[in-house]
N, C-alpha and C positions, 0 to 999 in steps of 0.2 A: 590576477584576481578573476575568478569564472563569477557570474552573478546568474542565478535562476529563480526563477517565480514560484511558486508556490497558492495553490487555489485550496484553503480549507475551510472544513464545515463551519458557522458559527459557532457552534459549540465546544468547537475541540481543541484543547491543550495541552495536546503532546509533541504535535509533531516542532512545533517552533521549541521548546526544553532540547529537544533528541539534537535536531539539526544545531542547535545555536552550543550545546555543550562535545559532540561527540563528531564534527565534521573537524576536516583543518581549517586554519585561519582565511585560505587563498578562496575558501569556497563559501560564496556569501548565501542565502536565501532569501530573497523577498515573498512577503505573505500578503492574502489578502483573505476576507473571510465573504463566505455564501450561505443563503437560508436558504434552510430545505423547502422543498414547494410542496408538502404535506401541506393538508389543511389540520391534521392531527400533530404535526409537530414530532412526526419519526425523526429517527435522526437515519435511518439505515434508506429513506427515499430521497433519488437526485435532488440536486439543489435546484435554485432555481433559474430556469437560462435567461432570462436577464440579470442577474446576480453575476455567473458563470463568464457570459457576453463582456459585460461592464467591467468587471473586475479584470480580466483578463487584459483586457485594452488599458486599463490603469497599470497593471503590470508592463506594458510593453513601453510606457512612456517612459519607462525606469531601465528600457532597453536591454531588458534581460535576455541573454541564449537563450531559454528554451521555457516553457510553461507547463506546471505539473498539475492537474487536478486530483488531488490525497484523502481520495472518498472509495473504497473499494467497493462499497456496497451499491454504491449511484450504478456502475456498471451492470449491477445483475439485476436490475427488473425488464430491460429491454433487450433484445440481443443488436437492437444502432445503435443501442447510445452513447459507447467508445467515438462511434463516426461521430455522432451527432457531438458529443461534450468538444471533440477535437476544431469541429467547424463553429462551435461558439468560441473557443479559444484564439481562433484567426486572427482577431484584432488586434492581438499583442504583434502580432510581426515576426514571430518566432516558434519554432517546432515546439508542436504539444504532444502529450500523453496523458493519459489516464495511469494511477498506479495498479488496476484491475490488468490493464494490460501490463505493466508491468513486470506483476510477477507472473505471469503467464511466458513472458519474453523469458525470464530469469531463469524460470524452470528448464524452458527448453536449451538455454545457452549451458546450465550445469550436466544436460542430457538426463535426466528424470521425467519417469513416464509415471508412476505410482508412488501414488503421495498418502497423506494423513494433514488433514484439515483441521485445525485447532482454532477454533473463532470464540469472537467475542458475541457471536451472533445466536438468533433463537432458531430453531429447527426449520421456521420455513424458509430462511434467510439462507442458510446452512446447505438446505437444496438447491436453493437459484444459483448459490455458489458453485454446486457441484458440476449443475447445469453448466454454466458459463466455462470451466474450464475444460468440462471433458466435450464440449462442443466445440468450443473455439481453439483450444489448442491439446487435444487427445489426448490429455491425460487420461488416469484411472485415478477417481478418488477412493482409495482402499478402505478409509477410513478416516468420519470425523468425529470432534467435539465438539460442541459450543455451550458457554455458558449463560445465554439465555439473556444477555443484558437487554433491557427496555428499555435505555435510552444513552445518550452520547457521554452521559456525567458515569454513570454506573461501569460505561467501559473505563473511564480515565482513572476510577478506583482502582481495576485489575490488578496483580500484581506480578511479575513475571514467576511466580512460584506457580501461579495457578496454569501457566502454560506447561513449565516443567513438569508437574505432577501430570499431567494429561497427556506426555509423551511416554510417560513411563506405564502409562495404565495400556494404550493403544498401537505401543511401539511392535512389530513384528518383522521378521528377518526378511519379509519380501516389500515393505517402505521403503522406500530411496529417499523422501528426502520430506521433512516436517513443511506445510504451510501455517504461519499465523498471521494472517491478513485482520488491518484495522487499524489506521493509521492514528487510532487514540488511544491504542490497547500498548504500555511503555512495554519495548521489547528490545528494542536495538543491542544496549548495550550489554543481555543477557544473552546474543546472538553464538557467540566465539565459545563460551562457556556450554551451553548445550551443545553446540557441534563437538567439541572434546567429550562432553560425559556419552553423547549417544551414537557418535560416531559416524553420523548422517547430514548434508547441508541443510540448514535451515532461512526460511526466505518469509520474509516480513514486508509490511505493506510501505515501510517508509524507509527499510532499506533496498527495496525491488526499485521505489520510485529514483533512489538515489544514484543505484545501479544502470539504471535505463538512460537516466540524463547523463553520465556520464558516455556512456556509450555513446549517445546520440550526438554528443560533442565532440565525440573522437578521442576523451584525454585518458591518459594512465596511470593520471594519480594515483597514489595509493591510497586505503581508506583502511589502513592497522584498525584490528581489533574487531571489527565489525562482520565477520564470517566469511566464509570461504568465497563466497560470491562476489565480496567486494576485496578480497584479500591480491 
C-alpha cells in the first residue's frame, strides 16, 4: 500500500471524487484542506502558509511518502513560491511538490515543447500561467483558453465537454500536446478518450500531481485509463 498526502484548497471537490474512484486500491490519498490568504477570498491566490505549514506536518504524522500541494494556480503569482510552498511542506518528513511543477515535469518527460492551454481560469490568470511555464520550463504556449471562472465552486461546475469543445476550436497540426490545469476543473477520467479523438497527450493538474509522485517513489504501477502519461 503506497499512502500520499494531498494539500487542497478549502473549497475544492474534485480532486478527493477523482483520486478515491479512479486510482487502484494499493494507492491511498490522504487530504487536508488550506484557506486561501486572499483577504477577497480568490480562490486562484496561494493559500495560506500557516495553513500550508500545519497541515503538512498533520500529514506527515500519518507518515505518508511524499506531500502534494493540488493548487496550480498558488504557483503563478510568484516565481519562489514552488521553493517556498515545498519549504513550508518540510514538516511532513517527506518529499514535496507542487502540481504547477508538475505538469511542467510531465510535459518535459512526454518531450513537448508547444502546447495549448485550456483553463478554467480568467485572462489575467491565464497569462501568469503562460508566464510560468514558458519561463520555467521553455515551453511555447501556442495557444489558450480559459473560461473566465470567479471562483473555486463555478470551476467544480465545469464539465469536461467544455474542455473538449475548446480543443476542437484551438487544435492545430503544430500542438503537441493539450494542458488543462485545475485541480477542481473534473477531467481525469475524460483524459484517455480525448487523446484517442485528437490524437495528442493530454496532461491535467491531478493527473500530473499523480504522475510526479509516482515517479518520485520510484514505482511502475500502472495507472489504466488515465492517458498516455500515466499509461
Amino acid at each position: 500500500m503506497r499512502h500520499f498526502g494531498v494539500l487542497i484548497p478549502a473549497t475544492n471537490t474534485t480532486v478527493e471524487i477523482e483520486y478515491t474512484r479512479l486510482l487502484p486500491a494499493e494507492w491511498q490519498a490522504h487530504y487536508a484542506r488550506v484557506m486561501t490568504s486572499s483577504a477577497s477570498r480568490t480562490p486562484f491566490s496561494p493559500p495560506r502558509d500557516a495553513d500550508v505549514e500545519y497541515q503538512a506536518r498533520l500529514l506527515g504524522s500519518a507518515r505518508v511518502e511524499i506531500v502534494v500541494l493540488i493548487q496550480t494556480s498558488a504557483s503563478l503569482f510568484a516565481d519562489d513560491y514552488d521553493a517556498k510552498a515545498m519549504r513550508l511542506m518540510e514538516g511532513a518528513g517527506a518529499p514535496a511538490l507542487t502540481s504547477a511543477m508538475a505538469i511542467g515535469e510531465a510535459l518535459g518527460a512526454l518531450g513537448t515543447r508547444r502546447v495549448a492551454l485550456v483553463s478554467p481560469y480568467s485572462p489575467d490568470v491565464n497569462a501568469r500561467a503562460r508566464h510560468y511555464y514558458e519561463s520555467k520550463y521553455g515551453l511555447r504556449v501556442a495557444a489558450i483558453e480559459g473560461f473566465a471562472a470567479t471562483d473555486s465552486y463555478a470551476i467544480g461546475q465545469l464539465g469536461p465537454e467544455n474542455a473538449r469543445d475548446a480543443f476542437a476550436r484551438i487544435d492545430k497540426p503544430d500542438i503537441e500536446a493539450f494542458v488543462v490545469p485545475g485541480g477542481n476543473f473534473p477531467t481525469m477520467a475524460s483524459i484517455a478518450g480525448w487523446e484517442r479523438e485528437f490524437k495528442k497527450p493530454v496532461v491535467t493538474t491531478n493527473q500530473a500531481a499523480l504522475w510526479a509522485i509516482r515517479r518520485r517513489l520510484g514505482s511502475s504501477d500502472p495507472f489504466p485509463g488515465l492517458g498516455r502519461l500515466l499509461a
